[in-house]
Each structure stands twice: as structure tokens, then as C-alpha cells.
N, C-alpha and C positions, 0 to 999 in steps of 0.2 A: 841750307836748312836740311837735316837728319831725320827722318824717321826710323822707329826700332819699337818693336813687339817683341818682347821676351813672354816667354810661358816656364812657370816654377811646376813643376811635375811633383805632387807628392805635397804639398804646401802644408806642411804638419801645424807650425804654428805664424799665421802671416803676422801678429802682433810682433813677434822678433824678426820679420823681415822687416815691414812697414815703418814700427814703432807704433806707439802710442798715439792716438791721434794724428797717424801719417807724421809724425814729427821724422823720422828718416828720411822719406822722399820729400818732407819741406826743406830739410835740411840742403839736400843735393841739388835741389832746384833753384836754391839759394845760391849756393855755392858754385853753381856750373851752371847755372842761367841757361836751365832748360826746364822742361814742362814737362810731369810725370804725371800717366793717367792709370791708379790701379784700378784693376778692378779684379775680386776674386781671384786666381792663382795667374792673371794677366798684368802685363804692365807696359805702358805703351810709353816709348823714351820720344819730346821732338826737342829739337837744337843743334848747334852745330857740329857736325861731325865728332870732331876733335871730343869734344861735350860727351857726347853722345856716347863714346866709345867708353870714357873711363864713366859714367855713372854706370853704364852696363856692366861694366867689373868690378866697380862696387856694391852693386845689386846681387851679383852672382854670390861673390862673397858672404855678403848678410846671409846668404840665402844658403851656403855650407856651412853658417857657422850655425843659424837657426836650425838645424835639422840634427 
């Protein structure tokens, strides 16, 4: 088991990182059978490694395309 804290510096609009009703990180948590805990320009990743690492790059990503 992974744990991961990313911080978004700058978080102009968290609805195009999150989505609507967190529907993004339910989405990924779905999909990569990990737990995502936002909060405000935080995000805390747990699951397994492997997991862990690509929702991190998918997070990143939402997170250049939102800004």
C-alpha cells in the first residue's frame, strides 16, 4: 500500500481538475482501485504503488489542462 500528497499551487478552477461532483477522482478511484482524498488545492492518493503513480499523472495532467 502507497501513500501520495500532491499539492496544486495556483488551483484556478478545482471544478475542471475534480469535476463536477468529484465525478474525476470517482472516476480514477474506480478505475485504479485507489482512494482519493481532496481537499482545497490537496489531494491525498492511497493504493498500490503501481496505482498510485499513474492517477498522480493523471491528476497532474487535469491539473495543466485546467489552468
Amino acid at each position: 500500500m502507497s501513500n501520495r500528497e500532491l499539492v496544486f499551487e495556483d488551483l484556478k478552477n478545482p471544478l475542471l481538475l475534480f469535476g463536477e461532483h468529484d465525478q474525476n477522482i470517482r472516476f480514477l478511484e474506480k478505475e485504479f482501485y485507489v482512494s482519493i482524498y481532496p481537499k482545497a488545492n490537496t489531494v491525498k492518493i492511497e493504493g498500490q504503488e503501481k496505482n498510485v503513480d499513474l492517477v498522480e499523472k493523471a491528476l497532474n495532467y487535469l491539473f495543466e489542462e485546467s489552468q
